[in-house]
C-alpha positions in Angstrom: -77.0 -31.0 12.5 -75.7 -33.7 14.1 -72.6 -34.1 16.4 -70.9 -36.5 14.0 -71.3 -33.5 11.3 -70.9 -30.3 13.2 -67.3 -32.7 14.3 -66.6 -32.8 10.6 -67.1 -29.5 9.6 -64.6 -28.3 12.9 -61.8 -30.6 11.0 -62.2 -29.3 7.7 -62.5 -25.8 9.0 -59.3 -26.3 11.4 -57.1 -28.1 8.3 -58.8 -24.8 6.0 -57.4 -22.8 8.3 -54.3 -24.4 8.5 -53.4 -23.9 5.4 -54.2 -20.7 4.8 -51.7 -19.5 7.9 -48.9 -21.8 6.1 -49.6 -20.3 2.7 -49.2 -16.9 4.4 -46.0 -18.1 6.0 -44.6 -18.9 3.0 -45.7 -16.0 1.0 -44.5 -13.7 3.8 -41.0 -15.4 4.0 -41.0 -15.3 0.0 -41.6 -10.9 1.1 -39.2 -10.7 4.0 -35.2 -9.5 2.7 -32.6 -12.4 2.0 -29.4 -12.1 4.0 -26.5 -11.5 1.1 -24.7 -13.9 0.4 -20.6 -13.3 1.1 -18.5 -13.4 -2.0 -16.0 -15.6 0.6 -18.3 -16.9 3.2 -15.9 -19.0 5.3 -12.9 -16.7 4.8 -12.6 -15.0 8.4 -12.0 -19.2 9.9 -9.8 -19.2 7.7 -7.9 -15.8 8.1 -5.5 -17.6 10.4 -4.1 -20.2 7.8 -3.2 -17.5 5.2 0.3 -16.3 5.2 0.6 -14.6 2.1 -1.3 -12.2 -0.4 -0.6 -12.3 -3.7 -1.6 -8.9 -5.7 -1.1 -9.8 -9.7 -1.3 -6.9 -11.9 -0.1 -6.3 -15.5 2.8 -9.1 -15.2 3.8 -7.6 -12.3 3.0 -8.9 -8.5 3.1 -7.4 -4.9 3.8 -10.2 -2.2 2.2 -9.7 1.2 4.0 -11.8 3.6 3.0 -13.0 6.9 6.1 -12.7 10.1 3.4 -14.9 11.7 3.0 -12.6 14.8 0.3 -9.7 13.2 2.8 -8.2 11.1 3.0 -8.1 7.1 5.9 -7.8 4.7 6.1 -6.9 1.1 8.7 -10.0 -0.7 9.6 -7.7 -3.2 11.5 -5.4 -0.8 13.5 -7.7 0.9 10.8 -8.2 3.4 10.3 -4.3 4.4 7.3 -3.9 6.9 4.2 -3.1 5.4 1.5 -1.2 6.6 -0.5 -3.6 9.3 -3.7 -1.4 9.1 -3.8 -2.0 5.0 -3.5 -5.5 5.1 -5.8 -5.9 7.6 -7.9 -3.8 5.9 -7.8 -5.9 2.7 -8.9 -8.7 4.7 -11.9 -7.1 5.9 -13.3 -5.9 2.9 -12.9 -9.4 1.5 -15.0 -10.5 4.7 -17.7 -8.5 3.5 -17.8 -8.7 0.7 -20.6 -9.5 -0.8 -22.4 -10.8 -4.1 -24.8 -8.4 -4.9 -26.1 -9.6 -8.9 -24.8 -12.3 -11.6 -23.6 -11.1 -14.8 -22.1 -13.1 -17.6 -20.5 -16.4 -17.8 -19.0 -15.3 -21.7 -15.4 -15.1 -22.0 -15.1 -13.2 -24.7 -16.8 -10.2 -22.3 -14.3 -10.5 -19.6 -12.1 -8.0 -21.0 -14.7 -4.8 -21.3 -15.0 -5.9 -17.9 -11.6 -6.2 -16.9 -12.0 -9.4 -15.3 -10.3 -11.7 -17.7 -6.7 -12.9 -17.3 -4.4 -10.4 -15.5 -1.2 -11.5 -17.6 -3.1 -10.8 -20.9 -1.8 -8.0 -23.1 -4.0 -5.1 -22.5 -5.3 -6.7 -19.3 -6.7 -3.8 -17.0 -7.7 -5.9 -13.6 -5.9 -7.0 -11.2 -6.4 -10.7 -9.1 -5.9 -11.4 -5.0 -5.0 -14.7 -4.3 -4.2 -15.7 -0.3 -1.9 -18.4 -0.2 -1.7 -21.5 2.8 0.6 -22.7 4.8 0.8 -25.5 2.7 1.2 -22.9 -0.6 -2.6 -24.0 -1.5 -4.8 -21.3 -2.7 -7.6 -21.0 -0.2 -9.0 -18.3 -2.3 -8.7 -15.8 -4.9 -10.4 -12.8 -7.2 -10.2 -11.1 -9.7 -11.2 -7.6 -9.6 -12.5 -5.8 -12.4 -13.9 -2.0 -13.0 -16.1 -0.8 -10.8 -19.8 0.2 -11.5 -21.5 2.5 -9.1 -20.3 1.1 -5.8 -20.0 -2.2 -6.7 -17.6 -3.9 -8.5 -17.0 -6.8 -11.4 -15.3 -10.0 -9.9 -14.9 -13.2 -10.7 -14.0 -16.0 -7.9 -11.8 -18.8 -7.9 -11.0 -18.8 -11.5 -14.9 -19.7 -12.3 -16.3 -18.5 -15.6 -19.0 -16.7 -13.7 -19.1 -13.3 -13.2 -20.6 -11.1 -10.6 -21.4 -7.7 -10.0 -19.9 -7.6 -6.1 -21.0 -4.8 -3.5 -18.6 -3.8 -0.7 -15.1 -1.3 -0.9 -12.0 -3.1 -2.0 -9.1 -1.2 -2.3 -6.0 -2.5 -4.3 -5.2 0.2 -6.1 -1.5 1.6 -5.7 1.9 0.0 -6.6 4.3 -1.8 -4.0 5.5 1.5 -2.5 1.6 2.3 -1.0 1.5 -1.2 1.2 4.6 0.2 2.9 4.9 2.7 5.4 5.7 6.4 4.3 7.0 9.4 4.0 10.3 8.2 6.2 10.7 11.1 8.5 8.3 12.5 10.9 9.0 16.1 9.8 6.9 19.0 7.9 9.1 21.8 5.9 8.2 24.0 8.2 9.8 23.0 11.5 13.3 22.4 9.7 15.7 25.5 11.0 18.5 24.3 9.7 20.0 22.0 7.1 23.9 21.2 6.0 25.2 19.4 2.7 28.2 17.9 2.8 30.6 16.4 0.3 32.1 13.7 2.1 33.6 12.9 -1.4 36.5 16.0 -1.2 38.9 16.7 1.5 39.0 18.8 3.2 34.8 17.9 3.5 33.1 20.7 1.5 29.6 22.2 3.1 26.6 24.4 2.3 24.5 25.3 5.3 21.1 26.7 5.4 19.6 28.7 8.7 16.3 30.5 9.5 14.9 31.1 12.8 11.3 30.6 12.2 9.0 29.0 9.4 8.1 32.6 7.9 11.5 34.0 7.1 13.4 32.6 4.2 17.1 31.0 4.4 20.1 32.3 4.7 23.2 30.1 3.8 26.9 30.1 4.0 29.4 27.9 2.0 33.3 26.5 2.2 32.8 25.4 -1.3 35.6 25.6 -3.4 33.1 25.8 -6.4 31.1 28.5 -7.1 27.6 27.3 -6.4 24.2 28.4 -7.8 22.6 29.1 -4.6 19.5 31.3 -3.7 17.3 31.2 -0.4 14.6 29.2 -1.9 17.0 26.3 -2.3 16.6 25.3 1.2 13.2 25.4 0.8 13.4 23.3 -1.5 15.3 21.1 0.3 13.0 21.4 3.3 10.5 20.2 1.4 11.8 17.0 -0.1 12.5 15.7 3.3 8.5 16.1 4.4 7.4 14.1 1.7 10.6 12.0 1.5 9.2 7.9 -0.3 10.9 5.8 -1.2 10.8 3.1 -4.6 12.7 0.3 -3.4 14.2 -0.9 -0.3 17.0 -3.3 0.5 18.3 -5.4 3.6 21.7 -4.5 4.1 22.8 -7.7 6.3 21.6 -9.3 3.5 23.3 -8.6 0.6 26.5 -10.3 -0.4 29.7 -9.3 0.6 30.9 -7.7 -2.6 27.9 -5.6 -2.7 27.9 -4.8 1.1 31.0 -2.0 -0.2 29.2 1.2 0.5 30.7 3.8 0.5 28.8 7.3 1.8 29.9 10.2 -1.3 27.3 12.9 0.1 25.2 13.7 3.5 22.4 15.9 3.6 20.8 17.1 7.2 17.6 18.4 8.5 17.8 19.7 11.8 13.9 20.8 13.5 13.1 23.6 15.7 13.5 21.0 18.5 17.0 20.0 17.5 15.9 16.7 16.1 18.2 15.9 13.3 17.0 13.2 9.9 19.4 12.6 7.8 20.6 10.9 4.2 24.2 9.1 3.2 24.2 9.1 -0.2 25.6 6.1 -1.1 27.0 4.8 -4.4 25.3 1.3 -4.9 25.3 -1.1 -8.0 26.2 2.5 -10.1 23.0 3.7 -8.7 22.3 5.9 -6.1 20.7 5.2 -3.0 21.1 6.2 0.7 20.8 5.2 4.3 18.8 7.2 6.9 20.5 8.3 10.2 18.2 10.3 13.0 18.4 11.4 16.6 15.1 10.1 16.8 15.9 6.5 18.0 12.2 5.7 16.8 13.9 6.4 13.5 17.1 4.7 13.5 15.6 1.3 15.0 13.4 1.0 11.9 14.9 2.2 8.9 18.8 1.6 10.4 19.5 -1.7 8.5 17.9 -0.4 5.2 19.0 0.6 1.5 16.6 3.0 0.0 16.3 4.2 -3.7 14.0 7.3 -4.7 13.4 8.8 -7.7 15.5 10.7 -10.0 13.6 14.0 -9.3 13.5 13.3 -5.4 17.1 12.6 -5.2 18.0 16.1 -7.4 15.8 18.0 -4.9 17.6 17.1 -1.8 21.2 18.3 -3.3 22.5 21.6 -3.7 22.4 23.6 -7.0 24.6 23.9 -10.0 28.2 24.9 -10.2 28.3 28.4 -11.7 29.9 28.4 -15.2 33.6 30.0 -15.9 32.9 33.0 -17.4 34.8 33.6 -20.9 
């Protein structure tokens, strides 16, 4: 063999070769696992332009608001705080996010899917949109039912939807972005507790006492009316104040000045095994009840101080005192 051949057959052998190492590059890469892609890939840059959260639902919508330095506040509530750790929360699951297979593109599937429009009669989704500073939509979901653990979206109002894997959780009305219950107190560290009519004069009051958690109330009364009342009435009043929420919430500075009238018609107080007292004014509010919160606890008083709230109807009968007895015949 000459050297002009055995020169030739080292090229061909070398470019062979060559190609059989790209061919097992490629094939290997074609083996190795994909990074998933992000349903939002870009959102955490743009985290810092968003200053509101839009959470559409059944014509109804929860508005997230940014104070612009970390906190959150829920429009609908006359700007009460919301809970810091849910929003941010909400954001991070968006982060991650991520689109896991591609379903259909047919509208007239969205709604078995609950992915079509959330203002729709029947409509069982719900959609996120986070608003700019400029009030531009950088981006926004709907969120369908879930299947598994992942979950039907559809992105930016595109036809397309996805099967999405990652935790998202909307679920909730207003009252669960917002902080609660409103006192820091369990039933059983509330000794004592005193309803007053602040309505009558002289002031009328029913006071329950016990000296520890396992022994049941015992209660006195100035009551002109003959009341209803049994030991297991301060227990349940104890326990309306442990899991006291709230519905709605109102700003007091800023409501007008005709509404800005309150006038307190009943008081009800907790008072704890260390003396810390929470309280309720009933107050008499657009015909509706609704009360203030007053507290030893300066904690208490520096965030809920400048508040209206309205509970519900069975909330607000549990932390008032029972039935006048009827005349007898």
């Amino acid at each position: 063999m000459t050297a002009n051949n055995r020169r030739m057959y080292v090229l061909i052998f070398g470019a062979v070769l060559s190609a059989i190492i790209a061919a097992f590059m490629t094939f290997s890469d074609a083996l190795a696992p994909k990074p998933a892609m992000k349903v939002f890939p870009d959102l955490k840059l743009k985290k810092a332009d968003i200053i509101a959260v839009n959470i559409d639902y059944k014509n109804s919508v929860i508005t997230l608001i940014s104070d612009n330095i970390g906190g959150w506040y829920v429009g609908e509530m006359d700007g009460y705080p919301a809970l810091k750790a849910r929003v941010e929360t909400l954001f991070t699951d968006l982060e991650n996010l991520e689109l896991a297979e591609i379903k259909t593109s047919d509208a007239a599937k969205y709604p078995e899917l609950w992915v079509n429009d959330v203002n729709q009669e029947g409509a069982q989704g719900k959609r996120i949109s986070l608003v700019g500073k400029d009030g531009n939509i950088i981006a926004n979901l709907t969120v369908g039912k879930t299947e598994g653990d992942k979950i039907f979206i559809r992105k930016n109002n595109d036809a397309q939807v996805w099967l999405a894997k990652g935790k998202l959780d909307i679920s909730g009305n207003i009252t669960s972005w917002v902080e609660e219950p409103l006192f820091p107190v369990t039933a059983n560290q509330i000794r004592k507790i005193t309803l007053t009519d602040v309505a009558v004069q002289p002031e009328e009051e029913l006071i329950f006492t016990r000296e520890t958690a396992e022994v049941p109330f015992s209660f006195t009364s100035n009551a002109k009316m003959k009341l209803k009342i049994i030991p297991e009435d301060g227990t349940r009043i104890a326990g309306a104040f442990q899991d006291l929420v709230f519905i709605n919430a109102r700003m007091i500075n800023e409501l007008n000045s005709e509404e800005a009238t309150l006038t307190t018609i009943f008081k009800t107080e907790a008072e704890t095994e260390n003396g810390d007292i929470f309280g309720l004014n009933f107050i008499n509010f657009n015909d509706e009840i609704w009360f203030q919160t007053f507290s030893s606890v300066a904690e208490v008083n520096e965030k809920q101080g400048g508040w209206l709230y309205k509970i519900t109807p069975q909330k607000l009968i549990s932390l008032l005192p029972p039935p006048a007895m009827e005349d007898e015949p």
